[in-house]
FIKOLZA-1660 file (N, C-alpha, C; in steps of 0.1 Angstrom, whole numbers, plus 5000, padded with zeros to 4 digits):
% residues 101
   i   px   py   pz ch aa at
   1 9651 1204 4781  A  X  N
   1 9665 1199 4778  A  X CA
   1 9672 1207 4767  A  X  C
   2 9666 1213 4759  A  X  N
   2 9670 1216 4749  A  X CA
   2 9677 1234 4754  A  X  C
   3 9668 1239 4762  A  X  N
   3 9674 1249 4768  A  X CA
   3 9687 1250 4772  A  X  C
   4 9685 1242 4780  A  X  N
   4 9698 1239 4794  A  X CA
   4 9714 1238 4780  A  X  C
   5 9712 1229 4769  A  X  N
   5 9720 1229 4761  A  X CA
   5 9726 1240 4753  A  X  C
   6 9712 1250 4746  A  X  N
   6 9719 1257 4745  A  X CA
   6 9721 1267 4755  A  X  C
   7 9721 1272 4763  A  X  N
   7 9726 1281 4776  A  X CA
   7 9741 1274 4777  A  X  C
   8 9742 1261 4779  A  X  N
   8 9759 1254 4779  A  X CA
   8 9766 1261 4766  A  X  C
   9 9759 1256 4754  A  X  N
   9 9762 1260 4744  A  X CA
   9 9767 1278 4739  A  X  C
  10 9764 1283 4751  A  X  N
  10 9758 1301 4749  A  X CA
  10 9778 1305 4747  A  X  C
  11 9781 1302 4756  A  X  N
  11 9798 1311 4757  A  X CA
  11 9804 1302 4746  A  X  C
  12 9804 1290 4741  A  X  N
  12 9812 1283 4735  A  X CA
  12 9811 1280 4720  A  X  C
  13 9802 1283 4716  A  X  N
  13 9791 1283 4701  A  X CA
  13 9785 1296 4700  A  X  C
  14 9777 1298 4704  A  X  N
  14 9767 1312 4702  A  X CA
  14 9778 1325 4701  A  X  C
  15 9782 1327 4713  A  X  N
  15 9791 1340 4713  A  X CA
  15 9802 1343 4704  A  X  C
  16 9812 1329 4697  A  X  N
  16 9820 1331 4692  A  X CA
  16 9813 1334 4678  A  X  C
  17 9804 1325 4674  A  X  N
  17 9794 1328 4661  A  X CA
  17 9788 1340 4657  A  X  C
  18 9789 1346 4668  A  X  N
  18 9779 1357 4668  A  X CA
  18 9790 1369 4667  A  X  C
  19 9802 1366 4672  A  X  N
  19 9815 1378 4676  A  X CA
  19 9817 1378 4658  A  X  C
  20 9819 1372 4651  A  X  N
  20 9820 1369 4634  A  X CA
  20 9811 1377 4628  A  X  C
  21 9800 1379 4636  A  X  N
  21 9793 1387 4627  A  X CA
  21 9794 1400 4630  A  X  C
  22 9792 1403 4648  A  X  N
  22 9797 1416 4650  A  X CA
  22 9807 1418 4657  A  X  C
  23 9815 1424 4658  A  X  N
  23 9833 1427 4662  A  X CA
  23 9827 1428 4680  A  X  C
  24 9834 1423 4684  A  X  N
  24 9835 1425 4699  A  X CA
  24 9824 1419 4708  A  X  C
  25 9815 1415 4704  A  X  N
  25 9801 1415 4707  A  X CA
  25 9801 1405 4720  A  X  C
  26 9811 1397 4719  A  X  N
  26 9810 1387 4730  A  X CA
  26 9815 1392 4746  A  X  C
  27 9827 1399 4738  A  X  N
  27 9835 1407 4748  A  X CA
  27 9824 1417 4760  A  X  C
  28 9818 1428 4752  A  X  N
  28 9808 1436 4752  A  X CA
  28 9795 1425 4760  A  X  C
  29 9794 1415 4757  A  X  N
  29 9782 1407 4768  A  X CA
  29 9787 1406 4780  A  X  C
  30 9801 1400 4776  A  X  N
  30 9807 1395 4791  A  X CA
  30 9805 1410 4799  A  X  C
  31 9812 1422 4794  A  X  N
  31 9809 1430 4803  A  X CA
  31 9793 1437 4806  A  X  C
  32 9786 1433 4804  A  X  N
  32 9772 1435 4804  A  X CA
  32 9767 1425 4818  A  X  C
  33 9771 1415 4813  A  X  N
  33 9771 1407 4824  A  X CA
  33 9776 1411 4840  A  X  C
  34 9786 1413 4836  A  X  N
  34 9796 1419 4850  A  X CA
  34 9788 1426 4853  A  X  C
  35 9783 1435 4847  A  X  N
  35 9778 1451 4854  A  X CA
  35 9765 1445 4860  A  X  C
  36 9759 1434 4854  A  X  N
  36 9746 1433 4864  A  X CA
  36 9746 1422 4876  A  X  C
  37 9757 1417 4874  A  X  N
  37 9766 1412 4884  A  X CA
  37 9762 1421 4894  A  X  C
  38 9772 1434 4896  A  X  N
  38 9778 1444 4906  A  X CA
  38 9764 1451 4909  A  X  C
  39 9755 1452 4899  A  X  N
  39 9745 1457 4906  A  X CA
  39 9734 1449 4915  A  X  C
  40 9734 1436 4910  A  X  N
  40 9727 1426 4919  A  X CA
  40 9734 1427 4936  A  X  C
  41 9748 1429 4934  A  X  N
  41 9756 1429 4948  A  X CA
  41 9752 1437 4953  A  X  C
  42 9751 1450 4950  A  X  N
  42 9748 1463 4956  A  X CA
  42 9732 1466 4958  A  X  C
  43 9726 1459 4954  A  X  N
  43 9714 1457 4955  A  X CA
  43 9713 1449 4969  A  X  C
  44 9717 1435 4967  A  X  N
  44 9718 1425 4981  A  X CA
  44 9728 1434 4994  A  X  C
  45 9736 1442 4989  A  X  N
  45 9741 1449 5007  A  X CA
  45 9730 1458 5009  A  X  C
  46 9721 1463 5002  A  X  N
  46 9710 1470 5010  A  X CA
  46 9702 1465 5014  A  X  C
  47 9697 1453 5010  A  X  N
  47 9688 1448 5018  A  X CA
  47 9692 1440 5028  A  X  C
  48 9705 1437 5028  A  X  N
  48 9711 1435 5041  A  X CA
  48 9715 1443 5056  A  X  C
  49 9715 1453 5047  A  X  N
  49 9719 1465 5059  A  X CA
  49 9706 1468 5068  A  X  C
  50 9708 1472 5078  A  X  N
  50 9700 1477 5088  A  X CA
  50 9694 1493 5086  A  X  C
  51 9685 1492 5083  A  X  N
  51 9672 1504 5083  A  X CA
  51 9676 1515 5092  A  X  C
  52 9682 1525 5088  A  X  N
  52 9682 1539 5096  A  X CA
  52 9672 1547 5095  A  X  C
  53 9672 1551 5078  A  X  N
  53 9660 1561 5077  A  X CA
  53 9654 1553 5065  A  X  C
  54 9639 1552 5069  A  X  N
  54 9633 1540 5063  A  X CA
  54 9628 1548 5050  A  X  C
  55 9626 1562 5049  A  X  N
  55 9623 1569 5034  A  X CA
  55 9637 1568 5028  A  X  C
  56 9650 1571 5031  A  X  N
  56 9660 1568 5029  A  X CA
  56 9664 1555 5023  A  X  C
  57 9659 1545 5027  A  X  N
  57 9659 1534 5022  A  X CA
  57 9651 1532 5013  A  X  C
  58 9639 1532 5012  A  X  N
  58 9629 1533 4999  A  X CA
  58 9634 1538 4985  A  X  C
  59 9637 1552 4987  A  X  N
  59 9645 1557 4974  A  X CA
  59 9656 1550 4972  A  X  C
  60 9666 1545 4981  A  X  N
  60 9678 1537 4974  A  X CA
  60 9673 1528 4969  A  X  C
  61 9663 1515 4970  A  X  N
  61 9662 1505 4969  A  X CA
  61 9654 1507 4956  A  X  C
  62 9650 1517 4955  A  X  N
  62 9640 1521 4940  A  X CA
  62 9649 1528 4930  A  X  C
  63 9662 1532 4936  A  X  N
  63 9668 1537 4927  A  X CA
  63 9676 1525 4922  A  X  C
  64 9684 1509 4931  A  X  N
  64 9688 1502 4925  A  X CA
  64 9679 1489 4916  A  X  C
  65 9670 1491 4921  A  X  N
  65 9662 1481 4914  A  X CA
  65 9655 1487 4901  A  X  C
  66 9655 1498 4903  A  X  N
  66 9652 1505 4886  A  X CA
  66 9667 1505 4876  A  X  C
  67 9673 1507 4884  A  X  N
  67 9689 1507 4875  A  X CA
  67 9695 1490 4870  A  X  C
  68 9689 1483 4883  A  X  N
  68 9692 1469 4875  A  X CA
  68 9681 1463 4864  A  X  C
  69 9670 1468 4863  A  X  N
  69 9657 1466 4857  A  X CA
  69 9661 1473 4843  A  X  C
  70 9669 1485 4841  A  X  N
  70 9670 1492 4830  A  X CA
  70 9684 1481 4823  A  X  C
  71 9691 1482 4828  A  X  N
  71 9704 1473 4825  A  X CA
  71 9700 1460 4820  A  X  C
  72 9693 1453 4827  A  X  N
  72 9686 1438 4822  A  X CA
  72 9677 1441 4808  A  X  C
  73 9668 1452 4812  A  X  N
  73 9657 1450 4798  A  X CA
  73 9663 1452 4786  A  X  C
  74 9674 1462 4790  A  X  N
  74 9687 1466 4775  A  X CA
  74 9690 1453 4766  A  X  C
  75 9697 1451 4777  A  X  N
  75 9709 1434 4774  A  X CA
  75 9702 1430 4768  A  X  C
  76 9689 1426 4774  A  X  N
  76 9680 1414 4769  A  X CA
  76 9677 1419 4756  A  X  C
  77 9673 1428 4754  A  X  N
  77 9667 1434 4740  A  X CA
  77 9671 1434 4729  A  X  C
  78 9689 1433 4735  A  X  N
  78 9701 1440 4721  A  X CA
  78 9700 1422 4720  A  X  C
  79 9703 1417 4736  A  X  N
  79 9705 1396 4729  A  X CA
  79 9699 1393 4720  A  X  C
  80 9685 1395 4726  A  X  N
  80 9673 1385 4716  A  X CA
  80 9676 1393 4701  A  X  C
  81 9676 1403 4696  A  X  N
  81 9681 1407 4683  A  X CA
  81 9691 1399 4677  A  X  C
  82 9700 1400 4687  A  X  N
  82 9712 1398 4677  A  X CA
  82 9716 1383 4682  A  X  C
  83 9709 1371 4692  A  X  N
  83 9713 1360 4691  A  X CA
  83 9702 1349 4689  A  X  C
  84 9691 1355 4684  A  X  N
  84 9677 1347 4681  A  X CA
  84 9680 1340 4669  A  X  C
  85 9684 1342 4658  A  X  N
  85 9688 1341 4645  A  X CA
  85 9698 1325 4650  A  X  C
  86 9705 1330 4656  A  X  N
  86 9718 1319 4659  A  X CA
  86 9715 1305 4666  A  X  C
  87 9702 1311 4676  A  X  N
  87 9697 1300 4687  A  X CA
  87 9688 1289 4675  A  X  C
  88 9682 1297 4664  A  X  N
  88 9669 1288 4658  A  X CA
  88 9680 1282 4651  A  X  C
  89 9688 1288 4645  A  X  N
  89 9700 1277 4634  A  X CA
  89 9707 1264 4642  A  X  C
  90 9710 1268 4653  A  X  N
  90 9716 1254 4664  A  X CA
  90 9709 1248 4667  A  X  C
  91 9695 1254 4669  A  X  N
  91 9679 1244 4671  A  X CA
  91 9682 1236 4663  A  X  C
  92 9673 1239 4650  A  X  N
  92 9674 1232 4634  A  X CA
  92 9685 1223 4634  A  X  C
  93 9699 1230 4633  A  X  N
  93 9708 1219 4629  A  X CA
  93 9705 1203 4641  A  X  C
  94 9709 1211 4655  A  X  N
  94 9707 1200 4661  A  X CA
  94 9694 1186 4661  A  X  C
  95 9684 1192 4660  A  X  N
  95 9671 1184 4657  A  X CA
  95 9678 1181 4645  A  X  C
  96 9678 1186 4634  A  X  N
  96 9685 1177 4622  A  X CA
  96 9693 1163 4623  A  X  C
  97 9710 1168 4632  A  X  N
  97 9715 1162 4634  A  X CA
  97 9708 1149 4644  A  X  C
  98 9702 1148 4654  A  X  N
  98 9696 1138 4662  A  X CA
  98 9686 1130 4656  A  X  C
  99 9680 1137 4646  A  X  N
  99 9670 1128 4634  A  X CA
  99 9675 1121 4624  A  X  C
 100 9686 1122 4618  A  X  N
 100 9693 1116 4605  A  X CA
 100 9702 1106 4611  A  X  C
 101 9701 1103 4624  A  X  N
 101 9710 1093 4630  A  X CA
 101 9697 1083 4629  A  X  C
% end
């Protein structure tokens, strides 16, 4: 439960909190996001497409699935840095706040 909250919590709390500490940074996710968006897409019309040349296929599908693999491990890496700090403070507060009632 406590996930799901903060994930709701992520664009509306976290990002703006976090934009305060570093200039743009929210902006800069959103477009991080997008990009693995467009690669997830481009990834799903290959596997949709019909098989011509099946070594042909192999390298594309290893070239997009390493490109979205590299893109995700990034993001993720620079998040957990720079939004771990913010997640344990909204933890805390919130258990705080739900215990003093």
């Amino acid at each position: 439960m406590w996930l799901a909250i903060i994930f709701c919590l992520m664009p509306q709390v976290i990002f703006p909190a976090l934009d305060i500490r570093v200039k743009n940074v929210a902006r800069t996710y959103s477009l991080e996001h997008e990009g693995e968006s467009y690669l997830f897409d481009k990834l799903f019309e290959l596997v949709e497409t019909k098989v011509q040349n099946e070594e042909s296929y192999k390298r594309e599908l290893a070239s997009r699935t390493g490109a979205l693999q590299t893109s995700i491990s990034q993001h993720m890496s620079k998040e957990e840095e720079q939004v771990t700090i913010l997640y344990t403070v909204l933890v805390i507060f919130s258990a705080y706040a739900y215990f003093s009632h």
